[in-house]
N, C-alpha and C positions, 0 to 999 in steps of 0.2 A: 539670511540677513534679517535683523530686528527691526520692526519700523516703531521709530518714538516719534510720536506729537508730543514737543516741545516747545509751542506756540499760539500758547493756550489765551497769554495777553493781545495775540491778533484776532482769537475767534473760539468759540469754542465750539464741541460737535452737543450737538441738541438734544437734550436728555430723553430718556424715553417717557417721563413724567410729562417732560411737555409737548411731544407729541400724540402721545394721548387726549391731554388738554384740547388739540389744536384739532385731531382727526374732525369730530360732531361738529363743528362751523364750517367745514367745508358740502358736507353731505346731509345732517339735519339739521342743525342750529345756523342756516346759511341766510337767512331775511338782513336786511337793511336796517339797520335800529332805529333810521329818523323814519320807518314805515308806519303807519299804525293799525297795519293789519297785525292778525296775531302772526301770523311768522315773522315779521319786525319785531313784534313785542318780546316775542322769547328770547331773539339777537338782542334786543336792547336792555333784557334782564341779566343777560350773560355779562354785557360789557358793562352795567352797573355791577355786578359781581365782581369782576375782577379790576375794577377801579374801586373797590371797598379792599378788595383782599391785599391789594399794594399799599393807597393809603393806610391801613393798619400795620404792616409791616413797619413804614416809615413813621409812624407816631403821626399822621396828617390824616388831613379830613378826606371825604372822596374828593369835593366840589374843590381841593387844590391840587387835582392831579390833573394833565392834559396830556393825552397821549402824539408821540409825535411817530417822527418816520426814525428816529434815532439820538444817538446824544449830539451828533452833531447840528441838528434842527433845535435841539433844545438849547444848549451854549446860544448858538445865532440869537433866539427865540428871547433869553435871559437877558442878554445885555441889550436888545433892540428895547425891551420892556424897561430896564434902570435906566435908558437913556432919555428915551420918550419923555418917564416921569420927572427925569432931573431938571431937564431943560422948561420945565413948567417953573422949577427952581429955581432956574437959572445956576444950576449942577452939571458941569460936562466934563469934568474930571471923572477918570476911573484906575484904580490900584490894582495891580495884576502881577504876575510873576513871569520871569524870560524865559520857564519851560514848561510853563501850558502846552495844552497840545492845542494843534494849530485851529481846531475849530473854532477857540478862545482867540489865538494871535490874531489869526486872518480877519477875522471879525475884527477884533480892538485897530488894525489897522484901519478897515475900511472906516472903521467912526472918526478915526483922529481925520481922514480927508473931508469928515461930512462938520467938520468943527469942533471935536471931544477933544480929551489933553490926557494922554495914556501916562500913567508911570509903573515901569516893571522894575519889579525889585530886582537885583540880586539874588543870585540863588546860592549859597552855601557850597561845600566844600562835600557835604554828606548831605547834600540834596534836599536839605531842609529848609523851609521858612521860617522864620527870626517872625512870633507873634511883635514883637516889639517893634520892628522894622515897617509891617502893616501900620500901626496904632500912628506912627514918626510920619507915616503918607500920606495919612488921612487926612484930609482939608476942608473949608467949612463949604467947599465948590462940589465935595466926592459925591458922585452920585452912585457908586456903586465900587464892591471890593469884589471880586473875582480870585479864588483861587482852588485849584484842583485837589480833590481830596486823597488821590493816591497817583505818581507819576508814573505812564504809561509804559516807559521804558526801563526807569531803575528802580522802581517801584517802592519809592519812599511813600510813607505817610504823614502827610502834612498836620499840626497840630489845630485841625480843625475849629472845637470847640472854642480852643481860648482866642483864635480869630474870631469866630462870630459871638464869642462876647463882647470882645472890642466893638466889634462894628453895631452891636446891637445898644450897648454905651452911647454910641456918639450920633447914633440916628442914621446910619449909614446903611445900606442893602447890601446885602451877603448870599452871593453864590457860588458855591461850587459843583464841580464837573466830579462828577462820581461816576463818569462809567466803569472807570479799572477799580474801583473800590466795591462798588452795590454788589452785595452777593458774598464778599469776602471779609468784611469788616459789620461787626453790630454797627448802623445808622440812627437817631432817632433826629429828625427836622427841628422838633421841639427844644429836646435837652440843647440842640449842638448851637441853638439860636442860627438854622440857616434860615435864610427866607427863601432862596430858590435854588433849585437840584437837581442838573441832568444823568440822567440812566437811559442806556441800550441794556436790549435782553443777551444781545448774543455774547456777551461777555459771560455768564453763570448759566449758561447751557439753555437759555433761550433761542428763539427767531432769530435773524437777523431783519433789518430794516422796522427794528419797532425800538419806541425807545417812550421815555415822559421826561414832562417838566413837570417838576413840584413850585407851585409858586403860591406862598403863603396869602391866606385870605386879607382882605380890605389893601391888598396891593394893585391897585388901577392896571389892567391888561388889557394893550392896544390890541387890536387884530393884526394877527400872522399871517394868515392867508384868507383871502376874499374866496366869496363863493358859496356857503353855506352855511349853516347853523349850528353843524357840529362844534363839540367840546366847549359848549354853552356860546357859540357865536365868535372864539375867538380862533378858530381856525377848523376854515372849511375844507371839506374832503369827507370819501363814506370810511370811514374808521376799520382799518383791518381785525377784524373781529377774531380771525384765527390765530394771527399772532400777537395779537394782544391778549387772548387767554393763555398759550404758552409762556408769556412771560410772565402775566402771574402764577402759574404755575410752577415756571423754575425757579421764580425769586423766594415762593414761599419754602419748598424743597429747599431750595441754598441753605437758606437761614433758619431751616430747622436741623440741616445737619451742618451747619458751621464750625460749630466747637471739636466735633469728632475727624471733619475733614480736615479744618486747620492744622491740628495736631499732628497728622500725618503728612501733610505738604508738607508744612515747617521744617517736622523730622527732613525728609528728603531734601526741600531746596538746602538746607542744611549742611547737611552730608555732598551736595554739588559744590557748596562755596568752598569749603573744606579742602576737596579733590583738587578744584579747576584753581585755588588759590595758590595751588602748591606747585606751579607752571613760572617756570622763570621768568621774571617781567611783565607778570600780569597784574589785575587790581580788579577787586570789588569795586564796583560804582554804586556810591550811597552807603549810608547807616546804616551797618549789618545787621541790627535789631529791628529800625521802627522802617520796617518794609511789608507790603503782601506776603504773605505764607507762600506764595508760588514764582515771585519775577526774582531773577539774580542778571547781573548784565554785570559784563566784565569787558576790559579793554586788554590784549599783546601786543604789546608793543612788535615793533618791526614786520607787520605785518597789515592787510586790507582785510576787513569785514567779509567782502564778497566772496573772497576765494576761500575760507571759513565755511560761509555756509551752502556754496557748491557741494564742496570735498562731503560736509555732513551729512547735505543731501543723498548725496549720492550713496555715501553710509546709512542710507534709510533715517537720518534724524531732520526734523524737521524743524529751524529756528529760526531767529532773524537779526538784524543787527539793530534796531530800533521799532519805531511805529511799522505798522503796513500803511500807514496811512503816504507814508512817505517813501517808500520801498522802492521809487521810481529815481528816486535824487541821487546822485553823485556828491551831494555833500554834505560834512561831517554831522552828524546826528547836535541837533540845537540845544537838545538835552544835558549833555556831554558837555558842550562849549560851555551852558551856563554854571558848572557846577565847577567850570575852570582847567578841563583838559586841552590839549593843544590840538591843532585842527593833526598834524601828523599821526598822532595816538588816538582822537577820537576814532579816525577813519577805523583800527582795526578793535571794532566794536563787536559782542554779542552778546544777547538777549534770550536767555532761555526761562522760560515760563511754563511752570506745571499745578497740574488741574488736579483735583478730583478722581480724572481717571486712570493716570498715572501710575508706575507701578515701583518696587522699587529694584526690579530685575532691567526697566527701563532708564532706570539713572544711574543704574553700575555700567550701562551699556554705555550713555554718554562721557562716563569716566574714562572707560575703558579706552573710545574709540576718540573723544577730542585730542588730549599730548600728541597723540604720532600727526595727525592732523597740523596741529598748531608748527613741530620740530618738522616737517615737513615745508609748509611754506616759509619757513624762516630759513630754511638751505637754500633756497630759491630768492633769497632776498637779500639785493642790495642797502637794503635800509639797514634791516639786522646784524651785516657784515660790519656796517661802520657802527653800531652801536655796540659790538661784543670788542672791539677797539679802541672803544670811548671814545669815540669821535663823537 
């Protein structure tokens, strides 16, 4: 039996580029960087290193990178920062989208109970944001536009750019949640007018539990966490020096072979949407074109997500029916709801995401093995009986 990792938008496995990076911080490059002995000094040269090698990557300075524990620290990190500053404004309005990932919702909710005034758009049909629908939200109260740069589940890619020219027009703060995007899409902070930008490593064959916020200079940043002087004072903690050189490591990796691996994911997620479309009563979710080279999600009808990817698993494929962030919920992927599916159809959801290391002996296999799979649980299914009925 074949084993495929097909689950490449919940995590990826760690290159050996940045495990190399990561080895020398644990056994010689191991000092304390706020030390000022020389074995802090050499830790603390390494992590100005690779806070220069990311800012360059992103078109940003070092002195606007802050390294955190993840993207989800940095979302949190981003809107506590646009809030702070608005309400000096008297700004507590914030523009946002219904299928952020929830590091973005959970948060926008906790503001609206602390007195902010959330407005989430609409989300499309092909999982797009409408620049003009932003531009229509914006108010003279906005303190801040939030919107994710590639969705985690159906893996559209949102028109970035002509967002943060709007918001960058009206005087408005712009960020976006790029952790499913960094690594797989050219970024530059500058051209795209964002001001502030969450990235995890483990997304492009990084660490896991390291992540930055890009937060464009002469933008006032409250302190995150008390306690020390690290990341110039605005949040304390001794800086994981190991995984924070693996992630500059694989970000610079990624993004020098971006153009050569896209083209071959492409190819392959490609040739899946092709195969799995050709499944009776299924559907692509999202705009076949302006997606990641690697996520395709699709819904069957007459059937539940889970029992999908039992059956896969146990076929040695390994995939999921949305985020893992959510992997525990019984209910229909939010993603899916916002893009307008019905909660019956959302349920039978999946999510298949491929990498870099990929093959493509590996995705004739998931061709091969999802149909009997899918025609399988649909004999077992009362839903499917009343649907081949037209009921």
């Amino acid at each position: 039996m074949m084993k495929v990792y097909a689950d490449n938008a919940a995590t990826t496995a760690v290159s050996q580029t940045a495990l190399r990076a990561m080895l020398p911080c644990f056994t010689e490059v191991y000092g304390n960087p706020s030390s000022v002995h020389g074995v802090g000094q050499e830790a603390a040269k390494a992590l100005d290193a690779a806070r220069a090698q990311i800012a360059g990557i992103l078109n940003a300075g070092p002195k606007e990178i802050y390294f955190t524990s993840g993207g989800t620290e940095a979302d949190n990190w981003a809107v506590q920062i646009a809030l702070e500053n608005g309400a000096k404004k008297n700004k507590r309005h914030i523009v946002s989208t219904a299928f952020e990932h929830h590091a973005v919702l959970h948060t926008l909710k906790k503001a609206e109970k602390q007195g902010a005034e959330v407005t989430l758009l609409d989300v499309h049909e092909d999982g797009l944001v409408r620049p003009e629908e932003v531009a229509a939200a914006i108010r003279e109260d906005t303190a801040l536009v939030t919107v994710m740069y590639a969705n985690n589940e159906i893996g559209t890619l949102q028109p970035i750019a002509e967002i943060g020219k709007i918001c960058r027009e009206k005087g408005v703060l712009f960020h976006t949640d790029a952790v499913q995007a960094m690594g797989h899409v050219p970024i530059d902070v500058a051209a795209q007018n964002i001001d502030m930008l969450s990235l995890t490593a483990h997304k492009f064959h990084g660490p896991k539990g390291t992540g930055l916020l890009y937060c464009r200079s002469k933008i006032p940043i409250p302190i995150f966490i008390e306690g020390g002087a690290q990341e110039r004072g605005k949040r304390g903690g001794t800086e994981n020096l190991p995984a924070i050189a693996g992630m500059a490591a694989a970000l610079e990796e990624a993004c020098r072979n971006m153009d050569e691996d896209n083209r071959r994911v492409t190819r392959l997620r490609d040739k899946l949407i092709d195969a799995v479309s050709a499944i009776p009563r299924s559907r692509l979710n999202g705009d076949r074109h302006r997606r990641l080279p690697g996520i395709a999600n699709f819904v069957f009808e007459g059937i539940e997500g889970e029992g999908m990817l039992l059956l896969l698993d146990m076929a040695g494929i390994c995939a999921s029916s949305g985020s893992a962030c959510t992997s525990g919920s019984l209910d229909p992927s939010h993603v899916l709801l916002a893009i307008g599916l019905p909660h019956e159809i959302a349920h039978g959801s999946l999510r298949l995401s491929l990498g870099a290391f990929n093959t493509e002996e590996e995705v004739d296999y998931i061709i091969k093995t999802l149909p009997p799979i899918v025609e399988r649980l649909r004999a077992m299914s009362p839903v499917w009986e009343r649907i081949e009925k037209g009921a």
